[in-house]
Backbone as numpy.savetxt, mean C-alpha at the origin, in Angstrom:
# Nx Ny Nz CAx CAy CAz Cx Cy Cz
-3.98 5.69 21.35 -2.99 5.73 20.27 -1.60 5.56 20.84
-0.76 4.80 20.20 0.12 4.24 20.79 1.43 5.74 20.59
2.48 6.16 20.91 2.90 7.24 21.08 3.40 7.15 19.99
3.90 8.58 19.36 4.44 9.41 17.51 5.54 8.00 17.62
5.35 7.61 16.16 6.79 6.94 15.68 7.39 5.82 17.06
6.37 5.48 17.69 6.27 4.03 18.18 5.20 2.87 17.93
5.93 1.77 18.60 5.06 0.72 18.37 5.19 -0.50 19.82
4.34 -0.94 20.08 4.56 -1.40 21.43 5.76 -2.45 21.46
6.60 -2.41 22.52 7.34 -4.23 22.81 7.25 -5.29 23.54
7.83 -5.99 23.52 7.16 -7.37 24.15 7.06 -7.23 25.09
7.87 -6.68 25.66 7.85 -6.19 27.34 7.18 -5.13 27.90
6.09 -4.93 27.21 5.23 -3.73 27.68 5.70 -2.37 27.44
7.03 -2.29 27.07 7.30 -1.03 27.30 7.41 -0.09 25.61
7.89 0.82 24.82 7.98 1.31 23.51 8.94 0.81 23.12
9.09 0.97 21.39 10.38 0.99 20.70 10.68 1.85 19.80
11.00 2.60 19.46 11.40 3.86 17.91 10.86 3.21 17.12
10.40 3.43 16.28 10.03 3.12 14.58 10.47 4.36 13.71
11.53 3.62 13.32 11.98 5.01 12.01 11.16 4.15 10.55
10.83 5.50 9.90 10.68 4.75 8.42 11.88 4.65 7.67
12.10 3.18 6.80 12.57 2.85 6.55 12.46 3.29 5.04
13.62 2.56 4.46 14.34 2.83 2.65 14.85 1.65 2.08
14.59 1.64 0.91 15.43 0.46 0.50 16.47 1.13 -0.12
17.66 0.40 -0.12 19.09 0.40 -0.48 19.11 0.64 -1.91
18.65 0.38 -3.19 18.90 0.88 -4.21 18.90 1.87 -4.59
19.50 2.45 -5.60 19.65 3.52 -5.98 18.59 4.38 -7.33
18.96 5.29 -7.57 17.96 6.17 -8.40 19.14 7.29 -9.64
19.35 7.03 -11.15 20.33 8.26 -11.36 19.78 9.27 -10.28
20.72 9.88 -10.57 20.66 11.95 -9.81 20.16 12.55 -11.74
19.85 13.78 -11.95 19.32 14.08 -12.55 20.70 14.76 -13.61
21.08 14.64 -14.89 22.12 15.09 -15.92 22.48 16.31 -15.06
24.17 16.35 -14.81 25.29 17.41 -14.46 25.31 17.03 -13.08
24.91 16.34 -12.09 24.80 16.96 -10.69 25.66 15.86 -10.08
26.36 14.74 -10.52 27.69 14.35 -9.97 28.68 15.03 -11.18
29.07 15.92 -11.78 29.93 16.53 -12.26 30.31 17.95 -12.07
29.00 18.34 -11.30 29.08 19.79 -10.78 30.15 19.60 -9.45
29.37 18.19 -8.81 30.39 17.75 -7.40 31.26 17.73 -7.73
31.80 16.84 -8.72 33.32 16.65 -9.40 33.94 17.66 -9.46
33.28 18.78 -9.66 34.28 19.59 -10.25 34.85 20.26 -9.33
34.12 20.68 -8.06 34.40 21.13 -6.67 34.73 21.13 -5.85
35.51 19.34 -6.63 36.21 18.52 -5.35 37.76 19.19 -5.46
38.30 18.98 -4.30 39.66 19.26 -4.05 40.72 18.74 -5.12
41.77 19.09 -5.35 42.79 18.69 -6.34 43.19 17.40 -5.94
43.10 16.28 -6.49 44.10 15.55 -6.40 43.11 14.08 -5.24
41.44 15.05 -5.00 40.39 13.73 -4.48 39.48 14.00 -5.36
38.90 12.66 -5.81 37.43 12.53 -6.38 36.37 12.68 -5.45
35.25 13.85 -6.06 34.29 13.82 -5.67 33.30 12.75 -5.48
31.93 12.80 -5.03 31.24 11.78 -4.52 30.38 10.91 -6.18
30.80 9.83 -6.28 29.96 9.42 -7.56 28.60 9.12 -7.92
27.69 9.40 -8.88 26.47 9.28 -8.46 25.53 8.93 -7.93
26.23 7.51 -7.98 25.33 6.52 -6.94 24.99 7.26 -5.53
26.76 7.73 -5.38 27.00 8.06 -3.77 25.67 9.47 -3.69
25.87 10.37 -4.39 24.94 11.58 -4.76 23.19 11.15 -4.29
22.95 10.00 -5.80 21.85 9.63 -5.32 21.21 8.98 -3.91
22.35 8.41 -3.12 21.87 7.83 -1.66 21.64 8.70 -1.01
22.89 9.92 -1.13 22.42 11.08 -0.03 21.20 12.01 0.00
20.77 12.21 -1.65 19.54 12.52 -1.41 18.38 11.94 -1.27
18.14 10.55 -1.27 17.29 9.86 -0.84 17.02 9.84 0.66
18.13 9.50 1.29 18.49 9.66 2.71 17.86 10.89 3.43
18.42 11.91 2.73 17.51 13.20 3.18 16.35 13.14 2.96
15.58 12.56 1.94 13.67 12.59 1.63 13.43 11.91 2.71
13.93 10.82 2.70 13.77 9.80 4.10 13.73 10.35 5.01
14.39 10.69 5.54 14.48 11.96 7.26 13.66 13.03 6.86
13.49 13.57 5.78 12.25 14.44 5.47 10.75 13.91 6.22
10.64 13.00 5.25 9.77 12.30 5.25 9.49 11.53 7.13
10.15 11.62 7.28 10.39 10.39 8.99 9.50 11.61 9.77
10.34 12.87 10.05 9.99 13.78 10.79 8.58 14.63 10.57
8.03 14.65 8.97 6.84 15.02 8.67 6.00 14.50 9.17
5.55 12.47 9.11 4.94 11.56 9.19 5.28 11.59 11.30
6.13 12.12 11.71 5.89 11.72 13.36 5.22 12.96 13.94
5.64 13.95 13.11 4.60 15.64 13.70 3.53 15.06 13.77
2.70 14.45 11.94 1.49 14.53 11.89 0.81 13.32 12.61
1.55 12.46 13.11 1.18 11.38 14.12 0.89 11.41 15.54
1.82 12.57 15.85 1.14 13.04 17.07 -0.06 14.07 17.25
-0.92 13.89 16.34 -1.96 15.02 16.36 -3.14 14.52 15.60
-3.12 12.97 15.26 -4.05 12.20 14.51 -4.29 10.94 15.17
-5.72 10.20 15.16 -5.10 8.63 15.12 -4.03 7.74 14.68
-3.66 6.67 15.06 -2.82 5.81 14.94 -3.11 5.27 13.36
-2.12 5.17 12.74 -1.82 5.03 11.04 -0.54 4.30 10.96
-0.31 3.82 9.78 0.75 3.40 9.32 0.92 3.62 7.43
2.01 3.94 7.13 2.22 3.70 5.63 3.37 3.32 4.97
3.20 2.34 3.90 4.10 2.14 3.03 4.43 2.55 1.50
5.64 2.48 1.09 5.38 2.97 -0.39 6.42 2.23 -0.92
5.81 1.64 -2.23 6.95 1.05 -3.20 7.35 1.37 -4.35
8.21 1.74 -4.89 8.71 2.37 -6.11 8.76 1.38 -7.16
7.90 0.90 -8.16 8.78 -0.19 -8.76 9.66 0.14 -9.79
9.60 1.07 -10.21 10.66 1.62 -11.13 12.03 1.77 -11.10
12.05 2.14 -9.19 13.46 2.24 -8.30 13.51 0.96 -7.77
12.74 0.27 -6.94 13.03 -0.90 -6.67 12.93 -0.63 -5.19
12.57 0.82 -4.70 13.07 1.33 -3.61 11.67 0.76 -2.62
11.68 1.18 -1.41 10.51 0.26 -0.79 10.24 1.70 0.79
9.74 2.35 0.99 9.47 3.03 2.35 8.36 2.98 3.35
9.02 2.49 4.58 7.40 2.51 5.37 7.36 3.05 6.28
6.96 3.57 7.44 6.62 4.22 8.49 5.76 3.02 9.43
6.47 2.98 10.09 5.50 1.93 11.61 4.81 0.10 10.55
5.88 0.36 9.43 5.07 -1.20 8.41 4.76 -1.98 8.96
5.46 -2.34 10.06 4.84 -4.19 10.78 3.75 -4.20 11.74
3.14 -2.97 12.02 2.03 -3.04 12.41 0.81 -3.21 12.40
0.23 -4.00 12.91 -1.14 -4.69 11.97 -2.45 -3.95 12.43
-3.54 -3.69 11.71 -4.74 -3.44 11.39 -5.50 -3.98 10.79
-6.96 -3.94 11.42 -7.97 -4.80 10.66 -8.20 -4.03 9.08
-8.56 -4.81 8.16 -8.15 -4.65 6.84 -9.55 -3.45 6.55
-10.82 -4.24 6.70 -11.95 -3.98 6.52 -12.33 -4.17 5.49
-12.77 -3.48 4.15 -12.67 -3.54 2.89 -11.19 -3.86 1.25
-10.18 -3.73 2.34 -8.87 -3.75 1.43 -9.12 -5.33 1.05
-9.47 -5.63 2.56 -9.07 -7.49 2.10 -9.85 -7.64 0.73
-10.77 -6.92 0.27 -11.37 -7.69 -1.25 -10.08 -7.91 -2.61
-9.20 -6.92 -2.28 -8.09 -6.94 -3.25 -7.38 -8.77 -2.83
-7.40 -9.18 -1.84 -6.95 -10.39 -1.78 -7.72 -11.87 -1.89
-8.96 -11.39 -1.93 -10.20 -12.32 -2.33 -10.31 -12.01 -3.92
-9.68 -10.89 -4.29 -9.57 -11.03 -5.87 -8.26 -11.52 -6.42
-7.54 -11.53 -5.56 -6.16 -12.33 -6.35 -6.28 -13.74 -6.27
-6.82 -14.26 -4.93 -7.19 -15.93 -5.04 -8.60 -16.34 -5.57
-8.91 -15.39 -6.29 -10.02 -15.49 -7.29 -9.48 -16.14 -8.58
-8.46 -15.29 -8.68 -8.00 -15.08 -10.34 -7.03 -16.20 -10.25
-6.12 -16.71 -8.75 -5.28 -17.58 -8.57 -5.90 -19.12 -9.21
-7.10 -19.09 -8.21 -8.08 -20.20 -8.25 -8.84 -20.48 -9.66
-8.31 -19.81 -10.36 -9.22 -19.92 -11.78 -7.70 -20.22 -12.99
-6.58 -19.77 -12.53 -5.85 -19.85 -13.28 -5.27 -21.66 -12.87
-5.24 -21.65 -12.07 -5.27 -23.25 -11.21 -6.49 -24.14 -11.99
-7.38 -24.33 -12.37 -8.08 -24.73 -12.99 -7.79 -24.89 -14.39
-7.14 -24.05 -14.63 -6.76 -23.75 -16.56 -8.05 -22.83 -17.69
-8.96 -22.38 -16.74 -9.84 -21.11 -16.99 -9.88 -20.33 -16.92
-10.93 -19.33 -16.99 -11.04 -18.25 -17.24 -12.47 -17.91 -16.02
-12.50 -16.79 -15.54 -13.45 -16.77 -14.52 -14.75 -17.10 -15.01
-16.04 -17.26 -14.29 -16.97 -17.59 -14.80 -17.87 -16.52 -15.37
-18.94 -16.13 -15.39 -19.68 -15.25 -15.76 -20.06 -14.79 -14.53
-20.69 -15.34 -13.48 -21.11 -15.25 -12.43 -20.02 -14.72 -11.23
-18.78 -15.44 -11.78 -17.45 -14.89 -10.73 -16.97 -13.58 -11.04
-16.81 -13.17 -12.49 -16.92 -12.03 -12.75 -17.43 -10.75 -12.74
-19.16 -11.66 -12.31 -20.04 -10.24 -12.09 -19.72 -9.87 -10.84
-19.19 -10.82 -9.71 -19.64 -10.89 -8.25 -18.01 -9.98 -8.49
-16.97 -10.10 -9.06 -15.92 -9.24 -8.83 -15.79 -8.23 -9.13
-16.43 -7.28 -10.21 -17.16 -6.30 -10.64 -17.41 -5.68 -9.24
-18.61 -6.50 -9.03 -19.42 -5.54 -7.93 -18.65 -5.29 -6.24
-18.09 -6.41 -6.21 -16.93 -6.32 -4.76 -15.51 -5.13 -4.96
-15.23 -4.83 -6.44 -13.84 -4.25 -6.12 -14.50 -2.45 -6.37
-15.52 -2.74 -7.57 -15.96 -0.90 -8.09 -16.76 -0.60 -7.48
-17.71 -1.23 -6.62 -18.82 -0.77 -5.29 -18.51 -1.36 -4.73
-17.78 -2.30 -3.94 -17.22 -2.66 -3.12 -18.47 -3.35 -2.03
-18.89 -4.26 -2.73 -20.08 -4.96 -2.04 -19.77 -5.90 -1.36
-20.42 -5.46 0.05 -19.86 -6.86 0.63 -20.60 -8.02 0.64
-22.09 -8.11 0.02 -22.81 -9.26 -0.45 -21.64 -10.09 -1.50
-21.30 -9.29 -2.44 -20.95 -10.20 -3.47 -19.48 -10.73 -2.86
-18.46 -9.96 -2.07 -17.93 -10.10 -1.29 -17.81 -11.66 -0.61
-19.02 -12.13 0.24 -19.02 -12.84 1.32 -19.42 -14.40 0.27
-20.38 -13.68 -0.84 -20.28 -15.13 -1.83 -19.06 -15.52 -2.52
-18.04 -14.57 -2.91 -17.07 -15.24 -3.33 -16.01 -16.18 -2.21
-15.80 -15.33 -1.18 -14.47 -15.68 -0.08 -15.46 -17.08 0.32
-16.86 -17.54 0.49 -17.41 -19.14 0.76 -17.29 -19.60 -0.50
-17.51 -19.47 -1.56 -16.96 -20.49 -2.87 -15.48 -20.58 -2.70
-14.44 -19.98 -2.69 -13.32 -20.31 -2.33 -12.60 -21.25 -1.21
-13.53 -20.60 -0.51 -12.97 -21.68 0.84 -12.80 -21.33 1.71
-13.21 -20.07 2.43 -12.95 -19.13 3.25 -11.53 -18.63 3.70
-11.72 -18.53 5.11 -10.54 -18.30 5.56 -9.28 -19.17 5.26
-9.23 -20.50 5.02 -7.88 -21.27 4.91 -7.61 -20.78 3.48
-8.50 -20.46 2.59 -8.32 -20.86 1.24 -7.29 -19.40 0.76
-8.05 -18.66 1.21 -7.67 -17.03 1.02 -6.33 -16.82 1.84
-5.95 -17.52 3.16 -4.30 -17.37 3.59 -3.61 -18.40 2.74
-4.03 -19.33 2.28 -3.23 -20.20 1.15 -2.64 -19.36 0.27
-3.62 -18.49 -0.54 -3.43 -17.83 -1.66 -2.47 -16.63 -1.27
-2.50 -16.06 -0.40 -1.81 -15.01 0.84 0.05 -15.56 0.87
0.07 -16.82 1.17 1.02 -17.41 0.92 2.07 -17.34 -0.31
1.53 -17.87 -0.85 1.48 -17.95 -3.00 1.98 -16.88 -3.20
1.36 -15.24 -2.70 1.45 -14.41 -2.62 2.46 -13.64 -1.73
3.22 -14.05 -1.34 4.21 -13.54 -0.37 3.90 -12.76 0.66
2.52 -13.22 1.14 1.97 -12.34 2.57 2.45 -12.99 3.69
3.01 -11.88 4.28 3.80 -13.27 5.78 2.93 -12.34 7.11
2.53 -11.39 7.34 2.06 -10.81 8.41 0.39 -10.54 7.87
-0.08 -11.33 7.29 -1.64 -11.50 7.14 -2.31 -12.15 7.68
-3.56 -12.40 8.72 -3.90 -13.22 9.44 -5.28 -13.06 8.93
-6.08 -13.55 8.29 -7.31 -13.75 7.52 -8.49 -14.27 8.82
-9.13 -13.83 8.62 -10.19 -13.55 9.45 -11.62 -14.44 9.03
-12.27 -15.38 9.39 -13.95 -15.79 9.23 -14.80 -14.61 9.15
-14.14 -13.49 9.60 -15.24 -12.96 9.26 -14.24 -11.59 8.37
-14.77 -12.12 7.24 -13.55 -11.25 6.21 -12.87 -9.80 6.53
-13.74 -8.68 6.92 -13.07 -7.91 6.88 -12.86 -7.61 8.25
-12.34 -8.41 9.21 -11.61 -7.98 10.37 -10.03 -9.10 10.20
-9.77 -9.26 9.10 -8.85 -9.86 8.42 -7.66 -9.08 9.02
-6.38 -8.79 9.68 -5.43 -8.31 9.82 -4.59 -8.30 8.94
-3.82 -7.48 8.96 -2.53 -7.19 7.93 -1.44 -5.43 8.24
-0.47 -5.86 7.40 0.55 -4.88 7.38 0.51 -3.29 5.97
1.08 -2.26 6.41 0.79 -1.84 4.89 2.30 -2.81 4.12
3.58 -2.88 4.95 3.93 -3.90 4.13 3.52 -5.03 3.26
2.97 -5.63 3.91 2.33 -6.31 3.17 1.07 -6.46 2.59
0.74 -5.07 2.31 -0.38 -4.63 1.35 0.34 -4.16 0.10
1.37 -3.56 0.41 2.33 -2.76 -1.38 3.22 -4.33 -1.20
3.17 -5.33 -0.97 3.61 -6.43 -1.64 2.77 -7.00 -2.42
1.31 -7.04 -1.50 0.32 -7.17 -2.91 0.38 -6.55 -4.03
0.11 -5.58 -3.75 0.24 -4.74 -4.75 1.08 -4.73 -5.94
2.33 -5.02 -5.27 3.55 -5.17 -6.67 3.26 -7.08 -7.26
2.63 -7.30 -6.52 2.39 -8.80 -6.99 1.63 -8.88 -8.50
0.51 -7.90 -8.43 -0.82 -8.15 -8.87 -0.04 -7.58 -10.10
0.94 -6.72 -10.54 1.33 -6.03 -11.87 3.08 -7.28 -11.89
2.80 -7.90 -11.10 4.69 -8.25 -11.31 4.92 -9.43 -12.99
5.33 -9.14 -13.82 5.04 -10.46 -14.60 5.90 -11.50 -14.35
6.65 -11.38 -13.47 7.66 -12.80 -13.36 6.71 -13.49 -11.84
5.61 -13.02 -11.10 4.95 -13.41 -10.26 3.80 -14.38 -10.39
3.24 -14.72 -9.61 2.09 -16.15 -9.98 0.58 -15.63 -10.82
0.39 -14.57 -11.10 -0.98 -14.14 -11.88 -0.49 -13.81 -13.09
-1.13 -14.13 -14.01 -0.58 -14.24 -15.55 -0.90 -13.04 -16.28
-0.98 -12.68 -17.36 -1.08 -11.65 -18.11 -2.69 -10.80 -17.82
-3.35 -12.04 -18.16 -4.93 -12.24 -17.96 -5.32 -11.42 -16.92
-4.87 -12.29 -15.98 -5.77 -11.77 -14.39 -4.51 -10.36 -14.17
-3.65 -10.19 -14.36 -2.78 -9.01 -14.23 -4.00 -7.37 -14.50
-4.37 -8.04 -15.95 -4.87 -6.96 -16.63 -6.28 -6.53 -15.77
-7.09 -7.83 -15.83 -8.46 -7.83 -14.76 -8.23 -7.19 -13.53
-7.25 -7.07 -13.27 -7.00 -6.54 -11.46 -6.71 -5.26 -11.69
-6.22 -4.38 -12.58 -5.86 -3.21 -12.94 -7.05 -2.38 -13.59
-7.98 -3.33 -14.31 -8.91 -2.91 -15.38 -10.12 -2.28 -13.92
-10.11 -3.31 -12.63 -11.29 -3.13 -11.81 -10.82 -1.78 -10.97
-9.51 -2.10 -10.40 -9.65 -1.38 -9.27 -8.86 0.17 -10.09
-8.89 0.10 -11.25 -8.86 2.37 -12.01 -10.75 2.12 -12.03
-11.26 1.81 -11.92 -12.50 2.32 -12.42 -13.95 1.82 -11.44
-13.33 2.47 -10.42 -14.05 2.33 -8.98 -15.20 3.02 -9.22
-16.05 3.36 -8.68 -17.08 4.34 -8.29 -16.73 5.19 -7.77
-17.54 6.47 -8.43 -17.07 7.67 -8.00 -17.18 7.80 -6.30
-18.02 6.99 -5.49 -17.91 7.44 -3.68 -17.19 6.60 -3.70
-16.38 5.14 -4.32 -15.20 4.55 -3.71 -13.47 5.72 -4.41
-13.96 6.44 -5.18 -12.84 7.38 -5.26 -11.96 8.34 -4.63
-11.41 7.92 -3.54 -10.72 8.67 -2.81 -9.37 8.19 -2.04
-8.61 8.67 -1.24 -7.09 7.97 -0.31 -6.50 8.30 -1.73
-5.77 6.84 -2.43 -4.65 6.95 -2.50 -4.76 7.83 -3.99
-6.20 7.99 -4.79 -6.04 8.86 -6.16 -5.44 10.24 -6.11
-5.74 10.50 -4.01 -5.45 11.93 -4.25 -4.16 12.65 -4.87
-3.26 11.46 -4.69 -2.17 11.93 -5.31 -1.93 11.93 -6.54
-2.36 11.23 -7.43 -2.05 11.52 -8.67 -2.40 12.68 -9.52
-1.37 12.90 -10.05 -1.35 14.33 -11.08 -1.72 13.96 -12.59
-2.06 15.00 -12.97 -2.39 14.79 -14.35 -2.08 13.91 -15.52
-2.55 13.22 -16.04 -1.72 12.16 -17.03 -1.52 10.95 -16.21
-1.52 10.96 -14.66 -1.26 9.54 -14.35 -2.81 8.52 -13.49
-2.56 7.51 -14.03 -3.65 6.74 -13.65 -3.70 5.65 -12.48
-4.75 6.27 -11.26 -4.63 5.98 -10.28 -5.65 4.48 -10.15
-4.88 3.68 -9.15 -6.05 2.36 -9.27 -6.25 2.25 -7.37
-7.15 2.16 -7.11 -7.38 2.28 -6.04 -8.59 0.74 -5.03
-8.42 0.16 -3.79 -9.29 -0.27 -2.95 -9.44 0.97 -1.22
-10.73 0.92 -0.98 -10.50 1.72 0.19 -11.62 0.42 1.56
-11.05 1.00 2.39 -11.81 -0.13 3.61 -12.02 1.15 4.56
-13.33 0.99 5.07 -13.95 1.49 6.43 -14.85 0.91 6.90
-14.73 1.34 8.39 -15.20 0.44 9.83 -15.49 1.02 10.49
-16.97 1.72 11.21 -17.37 2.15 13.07 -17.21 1.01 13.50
-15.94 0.79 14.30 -15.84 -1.29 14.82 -16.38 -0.68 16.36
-16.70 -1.30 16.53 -17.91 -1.64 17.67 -16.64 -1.89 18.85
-16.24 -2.95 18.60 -14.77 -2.48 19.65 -13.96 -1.61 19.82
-13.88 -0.21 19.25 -13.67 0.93 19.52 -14.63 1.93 19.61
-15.37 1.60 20.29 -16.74 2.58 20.62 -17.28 3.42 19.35
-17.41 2.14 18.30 -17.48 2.75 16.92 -16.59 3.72 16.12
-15.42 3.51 16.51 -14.76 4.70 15.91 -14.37 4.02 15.17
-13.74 4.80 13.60 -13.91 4.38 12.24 -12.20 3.99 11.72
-12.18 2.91 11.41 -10.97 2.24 10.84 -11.29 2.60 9.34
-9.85 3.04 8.80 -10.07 4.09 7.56 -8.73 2.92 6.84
-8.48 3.06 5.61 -7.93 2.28 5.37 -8.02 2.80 3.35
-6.68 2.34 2.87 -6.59 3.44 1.21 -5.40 2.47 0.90
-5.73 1.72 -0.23 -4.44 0.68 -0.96 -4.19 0.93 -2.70
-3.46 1.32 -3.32 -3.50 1.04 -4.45 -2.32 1.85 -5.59
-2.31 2.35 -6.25 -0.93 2.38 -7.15 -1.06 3.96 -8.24
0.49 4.31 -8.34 -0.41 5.71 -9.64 1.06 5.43 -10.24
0.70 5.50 -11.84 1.39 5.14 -12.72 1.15 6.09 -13.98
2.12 6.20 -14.85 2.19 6.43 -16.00 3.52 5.94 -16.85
4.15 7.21 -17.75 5.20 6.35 -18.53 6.68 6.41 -17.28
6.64 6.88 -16.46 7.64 7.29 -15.71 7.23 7.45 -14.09
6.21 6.66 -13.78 5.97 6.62 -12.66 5.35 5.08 -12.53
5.42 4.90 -11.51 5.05 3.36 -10.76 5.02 2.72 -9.64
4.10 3.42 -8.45 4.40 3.79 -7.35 3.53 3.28 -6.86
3.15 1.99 -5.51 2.27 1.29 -4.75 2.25 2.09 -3.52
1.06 2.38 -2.92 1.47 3.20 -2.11 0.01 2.54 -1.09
0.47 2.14 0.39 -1.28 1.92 1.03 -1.08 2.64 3.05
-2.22 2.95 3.26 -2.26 3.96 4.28 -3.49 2.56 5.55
-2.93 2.17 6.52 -3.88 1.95 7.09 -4.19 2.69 8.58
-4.75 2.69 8.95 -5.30 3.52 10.28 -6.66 3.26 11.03
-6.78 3.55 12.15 -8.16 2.97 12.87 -7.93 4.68 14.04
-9.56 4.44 14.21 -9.49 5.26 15.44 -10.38 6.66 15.21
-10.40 6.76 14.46 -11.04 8.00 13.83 -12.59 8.53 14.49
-12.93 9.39 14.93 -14.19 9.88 15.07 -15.33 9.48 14.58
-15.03 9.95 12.67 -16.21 9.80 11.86 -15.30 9.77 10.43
-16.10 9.28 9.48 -15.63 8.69 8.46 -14.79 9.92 7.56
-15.36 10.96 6.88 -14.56 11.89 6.63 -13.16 12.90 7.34
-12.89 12.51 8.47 -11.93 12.83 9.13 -11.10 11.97 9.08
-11.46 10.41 8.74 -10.31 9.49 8.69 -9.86 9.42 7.32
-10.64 9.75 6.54 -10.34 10.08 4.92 -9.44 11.08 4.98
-9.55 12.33 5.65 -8.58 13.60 5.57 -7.56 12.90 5.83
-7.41 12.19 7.16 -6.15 11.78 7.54 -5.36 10.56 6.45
-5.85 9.92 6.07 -5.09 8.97 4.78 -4.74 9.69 3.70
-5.50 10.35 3.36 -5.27 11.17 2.39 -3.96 12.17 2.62
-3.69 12.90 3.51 -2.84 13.38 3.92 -1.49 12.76 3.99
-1.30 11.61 4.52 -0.85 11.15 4.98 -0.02 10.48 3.52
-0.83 9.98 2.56 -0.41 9.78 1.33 0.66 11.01 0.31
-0.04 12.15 0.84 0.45 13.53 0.37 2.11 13.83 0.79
2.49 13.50 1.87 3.45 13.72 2.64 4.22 12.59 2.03
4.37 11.45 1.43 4.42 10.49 0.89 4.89 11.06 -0.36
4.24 11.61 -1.45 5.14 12.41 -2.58 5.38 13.26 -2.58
5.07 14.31 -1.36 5.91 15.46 -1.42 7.38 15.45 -0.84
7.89 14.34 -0.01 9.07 14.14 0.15 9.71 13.04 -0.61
9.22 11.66 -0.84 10.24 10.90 -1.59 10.08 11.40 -3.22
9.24 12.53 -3.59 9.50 13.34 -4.35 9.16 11.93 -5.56
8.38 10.73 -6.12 8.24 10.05 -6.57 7.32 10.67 -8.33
């Protein structure tokens, strides 16, 4: 495991990885740039909300930075991102680091599913539909390996990756040792709901309709967070990869929403012992995730 809150450099040697924030802002909650106001000195204006709202973001952020490097030094190697779409705001921890996908990649064999059909001027088939059914809510990798060869394999699926604004995805022949970023997994993600983006109303809805209504053993990572009233949509990927003396690449992508929430959130990680220990750890890891940017 590469050391807390690093990532290797070209030159063999480490570099810091802070998690990062995006620059927009969030109101502060009614009275709390007027309480400042009022406290300010005679004759200076206090800090205005915007200013209010950066500073406490800033602080979740460094919250958040120092939580995510404790629990990194005491786990396998992970990475996570989170996107707000409501804020616009974007946070990741170690994002540009790549991991084999394992099972996530089906979320991207279902967008150049729905790409590839909307390209046509149709509607999926009966047969493409069942096979997507069974790849995203049991997560089969039979039906899996028949769709990504009707498509076109590997070129067809980084085409669509493209389309898709994936720039650190490297698609794999043999699908799920597919590489990728959690950046650029919560870009999927905001893709698949974006309506000014390349999937239309149609396949928007199909991609949301599959992955809330997983199977209860694909139910776990990123639902853990959602609270009551909000509806979690979830893909999860695991791996004993044989090139790590079977140890288990764990992996949790997907979104929790309601009328006031809208949050992409994906965890990848490798290294793990055994499969329920790498689940604790994503799961966790997601947790620390809304208990500081407080989403």
């Amino acid at each position: 495991m590469i050391g807390l809150g690093m990532r290797e450099g070209g030159g063999g040697g480490v570099l810091p990885v802070a998690g990062t924030f995006g620059d927009r802002t969030v109101s502060p909650s009614a009275g709390t740039g007027a309480s400042a106001n009022a406290n300010a000195e005679p004759g200076q204006a206090g800090p205005t909300a915007q200013e209010l709202a950066r500073q406490e973001h800033t602080r979740r952020v460094k919250a958040l930075d120092t939580a995510l490097k404790k629990y990194a030094a005491s786990v396998p190697e992970f990475s996570v991102a989170v996107l707000d779409r409501r804020t616009g705001q974007r946070y990741s921890f170690r994002g540009d680091e790549r991991y084999e996908t394992a099972s996530v990649v089906k979320v991207q064999v279902l967008a150049c599913l729905l790409l590839t059909a909307q390209d046509g001027g149709r509607k999926l088939t009966a047969s493409e539909l069942a096979l997507a059914k069974r790849m995203i809510r049991a997560s089969d990798n039979d039906a899996t390996t028949a769709l990504f060869s009707r498509l076109g394999r590997a070129s067809a699926i980084g085409a669509c990756n493209k389309r898709l604004g994936l720039t650190s995805t490297k698609v794999s022949g043999s699908w799920g040792l597919t590489r990728t970023t959690v950046d650029d997994q919560v870009k999927l993600l905001g893709r698949l709901v974006d309506k000014n983006g390349p999937l239309n109303a149609a396949s928007r809805k199909l991609a949301f309709d599959l992955m809330s209504t997983v199977q209860a053993d694909q139910d776990w990572g990123v639902p853990v967070v959602a609270r009551a009233g909000e509806t979690p949509t979830v893909k999860n990927g695991w791996l004993p990869r044989s090139t790590e003396g079977n140890r288990w690449i764990i992996n949790t992508v997907g979104r929790v929403t309601d009328a006031d929430t809208d949050v992409s959130i994906a965890v990848l990680s490798h290294g793990h012992g055994s499969m329920p220990g790498g689940i604790t750890v994503v799961e966790k890891v997601a947790k620390l995730t809304r208990q500081h940017l407080k989403y």
